[in-house]
C-alpha positions in Angstrom: -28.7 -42.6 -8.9 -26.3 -41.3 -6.1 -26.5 -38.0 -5.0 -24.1 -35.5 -6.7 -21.5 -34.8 -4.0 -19.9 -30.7 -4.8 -16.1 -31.1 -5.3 -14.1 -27.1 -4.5 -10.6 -28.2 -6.1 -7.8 -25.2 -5.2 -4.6 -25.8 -7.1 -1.2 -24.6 -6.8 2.5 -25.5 -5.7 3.8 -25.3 -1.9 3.8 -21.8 -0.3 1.5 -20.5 -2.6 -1.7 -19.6 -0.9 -3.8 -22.6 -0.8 -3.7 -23.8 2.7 -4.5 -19.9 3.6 -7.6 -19.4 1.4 -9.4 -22.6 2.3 -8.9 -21.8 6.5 -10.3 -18.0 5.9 -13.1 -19.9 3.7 -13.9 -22.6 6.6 -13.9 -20.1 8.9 -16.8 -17.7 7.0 -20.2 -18.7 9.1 -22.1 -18.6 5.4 -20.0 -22.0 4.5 -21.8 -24.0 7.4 -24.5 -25.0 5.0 -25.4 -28.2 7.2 -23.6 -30.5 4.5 -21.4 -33.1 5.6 -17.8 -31.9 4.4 -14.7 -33.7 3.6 -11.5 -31.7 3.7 -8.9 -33.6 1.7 -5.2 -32.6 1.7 -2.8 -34.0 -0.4 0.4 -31.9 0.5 1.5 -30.6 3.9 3.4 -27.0 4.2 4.7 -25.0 6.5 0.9 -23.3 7.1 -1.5 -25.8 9.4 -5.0 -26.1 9.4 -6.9 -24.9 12.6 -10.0 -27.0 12.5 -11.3 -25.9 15.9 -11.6 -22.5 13.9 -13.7 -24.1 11.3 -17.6 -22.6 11.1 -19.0 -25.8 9.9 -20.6 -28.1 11.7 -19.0 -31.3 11.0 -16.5 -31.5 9.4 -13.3 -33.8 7.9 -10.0 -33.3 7.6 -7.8 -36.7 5.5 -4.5 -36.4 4.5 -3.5 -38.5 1.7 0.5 -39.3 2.5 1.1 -40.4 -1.0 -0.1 -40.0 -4.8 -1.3 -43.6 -4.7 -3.5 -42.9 -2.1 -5.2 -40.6 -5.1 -7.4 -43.3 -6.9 -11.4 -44.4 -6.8 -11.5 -47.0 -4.5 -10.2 -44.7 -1.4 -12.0 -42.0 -2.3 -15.2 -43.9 -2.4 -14.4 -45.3 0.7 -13.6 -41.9 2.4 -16.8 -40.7 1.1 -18.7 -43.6 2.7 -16.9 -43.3 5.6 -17.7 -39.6 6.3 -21.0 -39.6 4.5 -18.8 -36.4 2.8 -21.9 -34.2 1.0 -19.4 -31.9 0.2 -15.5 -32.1 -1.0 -13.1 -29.6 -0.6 -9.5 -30.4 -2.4 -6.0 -28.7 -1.4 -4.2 -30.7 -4.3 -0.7 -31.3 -4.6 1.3 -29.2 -7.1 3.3 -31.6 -8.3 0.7 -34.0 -9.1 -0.8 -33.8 -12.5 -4.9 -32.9 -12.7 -5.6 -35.6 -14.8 -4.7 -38.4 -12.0 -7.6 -36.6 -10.2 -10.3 -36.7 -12.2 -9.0 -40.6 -13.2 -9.7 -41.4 -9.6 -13.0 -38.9 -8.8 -15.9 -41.1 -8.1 -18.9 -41.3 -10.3 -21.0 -39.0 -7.7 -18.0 -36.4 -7.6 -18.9 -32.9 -9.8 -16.5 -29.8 -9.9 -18.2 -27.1 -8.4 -15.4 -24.5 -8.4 -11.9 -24.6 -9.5 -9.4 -21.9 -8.1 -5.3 -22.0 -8.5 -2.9 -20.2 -6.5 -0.2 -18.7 -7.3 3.1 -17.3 -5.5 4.1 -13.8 -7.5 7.8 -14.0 -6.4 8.4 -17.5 -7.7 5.4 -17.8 -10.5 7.9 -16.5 -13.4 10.6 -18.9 -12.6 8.3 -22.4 -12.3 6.8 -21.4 -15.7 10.2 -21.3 -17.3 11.5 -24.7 -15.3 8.4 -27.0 -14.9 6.1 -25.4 -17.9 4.2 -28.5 -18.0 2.7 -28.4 -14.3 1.9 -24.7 -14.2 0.0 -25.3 -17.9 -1.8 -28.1 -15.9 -3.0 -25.9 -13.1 -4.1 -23.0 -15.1 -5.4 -24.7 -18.5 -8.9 -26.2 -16.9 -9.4 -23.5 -14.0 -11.5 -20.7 -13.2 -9.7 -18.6 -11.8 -5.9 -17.5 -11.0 -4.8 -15.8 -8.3 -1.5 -14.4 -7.8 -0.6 -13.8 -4.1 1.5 -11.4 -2.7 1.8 -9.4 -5.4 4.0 -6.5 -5.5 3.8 -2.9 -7.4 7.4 -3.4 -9.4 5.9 -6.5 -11.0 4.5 -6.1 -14.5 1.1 -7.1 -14.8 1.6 -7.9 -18.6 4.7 -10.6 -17.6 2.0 -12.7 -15.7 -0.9 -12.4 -17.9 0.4 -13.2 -21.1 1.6 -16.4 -19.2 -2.0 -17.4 -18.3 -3.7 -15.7 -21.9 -1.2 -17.9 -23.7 -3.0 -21.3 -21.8 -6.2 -20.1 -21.7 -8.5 -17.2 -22.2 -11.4 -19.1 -19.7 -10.5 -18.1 -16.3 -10.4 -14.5 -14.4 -6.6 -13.4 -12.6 -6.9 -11.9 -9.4 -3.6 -10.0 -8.1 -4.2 -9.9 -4.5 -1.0 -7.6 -3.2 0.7 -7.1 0.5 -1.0 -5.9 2.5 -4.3 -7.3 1.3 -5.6 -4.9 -2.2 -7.3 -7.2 -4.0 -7.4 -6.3 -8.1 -8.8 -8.0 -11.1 -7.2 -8.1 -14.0 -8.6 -5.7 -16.8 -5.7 -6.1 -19.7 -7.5 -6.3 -22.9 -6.5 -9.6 -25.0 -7.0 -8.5 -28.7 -6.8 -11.5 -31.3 -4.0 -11.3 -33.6 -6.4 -11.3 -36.6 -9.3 -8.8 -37.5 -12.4 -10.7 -37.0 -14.5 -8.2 -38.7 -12.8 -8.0 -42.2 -14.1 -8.9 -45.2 -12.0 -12.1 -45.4 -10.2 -13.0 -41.5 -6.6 -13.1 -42.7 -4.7 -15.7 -40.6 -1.1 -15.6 -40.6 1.1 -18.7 -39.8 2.1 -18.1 -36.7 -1.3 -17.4 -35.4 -3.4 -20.3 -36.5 -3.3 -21.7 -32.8 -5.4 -18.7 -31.8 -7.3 -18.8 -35.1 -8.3 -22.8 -33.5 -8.8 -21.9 -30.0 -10.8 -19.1 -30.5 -13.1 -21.2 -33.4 -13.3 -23.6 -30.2 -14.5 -21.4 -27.6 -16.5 -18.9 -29.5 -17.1 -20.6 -32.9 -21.0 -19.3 -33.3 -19.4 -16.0 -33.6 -17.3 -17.0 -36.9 -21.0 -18.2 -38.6 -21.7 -16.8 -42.1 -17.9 -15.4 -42.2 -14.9 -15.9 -44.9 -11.8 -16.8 -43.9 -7.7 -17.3 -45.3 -5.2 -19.7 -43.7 -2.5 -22.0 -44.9 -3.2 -25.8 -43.8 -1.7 -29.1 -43.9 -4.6 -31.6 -45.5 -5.5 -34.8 -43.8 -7.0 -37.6 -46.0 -8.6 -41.0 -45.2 -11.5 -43.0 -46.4 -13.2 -42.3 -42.8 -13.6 -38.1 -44.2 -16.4 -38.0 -46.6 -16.1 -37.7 -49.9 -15.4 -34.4 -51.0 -13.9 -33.1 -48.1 -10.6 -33.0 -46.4 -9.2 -31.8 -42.7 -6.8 -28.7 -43.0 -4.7 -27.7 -40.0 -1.9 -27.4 -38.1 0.3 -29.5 -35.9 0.1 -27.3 -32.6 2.0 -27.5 -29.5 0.2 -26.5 -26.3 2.5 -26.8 -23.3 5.7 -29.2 -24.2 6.7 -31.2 -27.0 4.9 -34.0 -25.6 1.5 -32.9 -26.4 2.5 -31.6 -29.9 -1.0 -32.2 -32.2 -2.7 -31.9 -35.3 -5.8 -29.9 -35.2 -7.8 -29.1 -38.2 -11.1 -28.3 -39.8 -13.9 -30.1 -41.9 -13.5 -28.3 -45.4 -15.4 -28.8 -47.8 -13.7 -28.2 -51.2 -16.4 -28.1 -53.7 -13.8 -29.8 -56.2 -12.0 -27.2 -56.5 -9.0 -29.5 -56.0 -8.1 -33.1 -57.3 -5.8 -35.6 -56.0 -5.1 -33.9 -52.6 -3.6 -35.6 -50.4 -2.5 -36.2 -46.9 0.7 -33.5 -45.9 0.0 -31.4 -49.0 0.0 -27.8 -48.1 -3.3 -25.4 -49.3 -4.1 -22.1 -48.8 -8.3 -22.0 -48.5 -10.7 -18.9 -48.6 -13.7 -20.7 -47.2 -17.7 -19.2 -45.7 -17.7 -20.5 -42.3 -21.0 -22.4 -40.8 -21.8 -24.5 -38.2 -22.8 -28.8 -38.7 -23.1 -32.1 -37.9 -20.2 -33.6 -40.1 -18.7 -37.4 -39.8 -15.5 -35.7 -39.8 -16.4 -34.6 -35.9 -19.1 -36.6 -35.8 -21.0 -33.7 -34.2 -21.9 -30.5 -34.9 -18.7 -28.7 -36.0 -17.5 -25.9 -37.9 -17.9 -26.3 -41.9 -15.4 -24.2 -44.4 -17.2 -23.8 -47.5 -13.9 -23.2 -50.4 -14.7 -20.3 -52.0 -10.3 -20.5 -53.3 -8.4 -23.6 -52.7 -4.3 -23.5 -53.9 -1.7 -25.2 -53.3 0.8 -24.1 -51.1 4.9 -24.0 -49.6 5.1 -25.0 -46.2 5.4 -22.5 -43.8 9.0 -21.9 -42.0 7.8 -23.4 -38.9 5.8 -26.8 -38.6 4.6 -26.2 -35.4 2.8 -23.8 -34.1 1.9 -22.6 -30.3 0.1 -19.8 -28.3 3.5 -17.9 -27.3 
C-alpha cells in the first residue's frame, strides 16, 4: 500500500489570513520534522511567501494558476515529482471543497483543517455568497476570525458558524494579536431531559443533526415530532421513514431527512407525504432502511397530522 501522505488544508477567501498563518507556521523550527513537504497554492494575494524564511529542510512551493490544474492526475504527478511526504494546502476561496477531495489522491489523508476568516468583511460574504462560506466552515475544524475588533458582537459571528455546524472550535484573534476562544454556550432548542423531548416544527433540523452527531446520547429516550412518511417496498415491512425536507445552505441542497420508525401497527394504509405526529422510545440498530446501524423510533402514539406552515425547514 502507498504510504499515507498528511494533507494541512487552510481555507478561506482573499485577504483573510491564510497566506499569514501558514508563513508564521513554516517558519516555527518544531515544523522541520525531516518530511519532504509540498506547499501548494491555489490563489495569489497581495501577502507573498518568503521561503528563504522557511524552517524546514526541503521544501516546495507549486502554484496551481487555474481550478483545472485541481484534479488527480497533477497532483499525483506533483507528489512524485517532489517525493511530497507532507501537503500543506492554501485553497482558493472561491473554489468549492468538494473539487478537492474529487481530485486528492488515494495516499492523500486530512490531517488538519483550519478556515480563515476576515472579521470586517465575514458578515457581508455570508449574506452575498452563503453557499461558499457554508462550504468552508461545514467540514472544518476550526474557525478563525482575524482581526477582530471589540465593537463586533461575538454572538453575530457565532450563530453564523453554530447554524453550519456545531463540530469545529472559533478562535477570534483581535488587533493587536489577543487571541480568544470562543466560550458562548449553544443550548438545543429542545429539553433533552424531559420525560418525552418535545420537538417543535421549526426545530426538527437540530432535532436531526444533533441525533447525527450525538445519537448514543438519545438511547432509551421518548420523543414527539411531526413528520412527513416515506414509503417504498425497499423499507421493511412495518416500518416507515418520518422526516423533514431540510435545507442546509441554499435551495439547491434542499433534502429529505428522516428516521427508521417502527410503527408497531398502530397505523394502516400510510402512505408516502402523509403527515404523523409519533411519540416513539429511541434505540440504536442495524436496519435496511440505513442499512447500518441507525437510530430506531419504537411508536408508542402514532396520529395523523396537518402539515406544518412551513415545508422546509433549516438551522437559522
Amino acid at each position: 500500500m502507498a504510504q499515507e501522505i498528511s494533507v494541512y488544508l487552510f481555507l478561506g477567501f482573499l485577504e483573510s489570513g491564510k497566506t499569514r498563518f501558514i508563513q508564521e507556521t513554516l517558519e516555527d523550527e518544531r515544523m522541520d520534522s525531516g518530511e519532504r513537504t509540498l506547499l501548494l497554492i491555489c490563489e495569489e494575494g497581495l501577502e507573498e511567501y518568503a521561503p528563504d524564511k522557511f524552517n524546514v529542510s526541503n521544501c516546495a512551493v507549486v502554484t496551481l494558476e487555474d481550478e483545472n490544474e485541481l484534479n488527480r492526475e497533477n497532483l499525483k504527478a506533483l507528489t512524485r515529482k517532489y517525493r511530497a511526504q507532507r501537503v500543506i494546502v492554501e485553497y482558493n476561496g472561491t473554489w468549492l471543497l468538494d473539487r478537492f477531495f474529487e481530485a486528492m489522491p488515494e495516499s492523500w489523508v486530512i490531517n488538519q483543517m483550519m478556515t480563515f476568516f476576515d472579521s470586517a468583511t465575514f458578515l457581508n460574504y455570508n449574506a452575498n455568497m452563503r453557499q461558499l462560506v457554508f462550504d468552508k466552515i461545514n467540514m472544518t475544524q476550526m474557525v478563525v476570525f482575524n482581526r477582530f475588533k471589540g465593537e463586533y458582537a461575538k454572538e453575530d459571528f457565532h450563530k453564523v458558524v453554530r447554524g453550519i455546524s456545531r463540530r469545529p472550535d472559533i478562535v477570534y484573534e483581535y488587533v493587536g494579536g489577543k487571541a480568544e476562544m470562543d466560550d458562548i454556550v449553544d443550548p438545543l432548542p429542545f429539553d433533552v431531559d424531559a420525560p418525552v423531548i418535545e420537538i417543535a416544527d421549526r426545530d426538527f433540523a437540530w432535532f436531526y443533526r444533533d441525533m447525527a452527531e450525538n445519537g448514543e446520547s438519545y438511547i432509551g429516550k421518548t420523543v414527539r415530532f411531526k413528520g412527513m412518511a416515506a414509503v417504498s417496498k425497499k423499507v421493511p415491512q412495518g416500518f416507515i421513514v418520518l422526516g423533514r425536507h431540510i435545507m442546509t445552505c441554499c435551495e439547491a441542497d434542499i433534502a429529505y431527512d428522516g428516521f427508521a420508525v417502527d410503527t408497531r401497527g398502530l397505523l394502516s394504509d400510510v402512505k408516502t407525504r402523509d403527515w404523523l405526529t409519533v411519540t416513539a422510545k429511541i434505540s440504536y440498530e442495524y436496519n435496511d432502511i440505513y442499512r447500518a446501524e441507525g437510530p430506531v423510533f419504537t411508536a408508542e402514539k402514532l396520529e395523523r397530522a396537518q402539515p406544518p406552515e412551513e415545508s422546509v425547514v433549516t438551522y437559522y
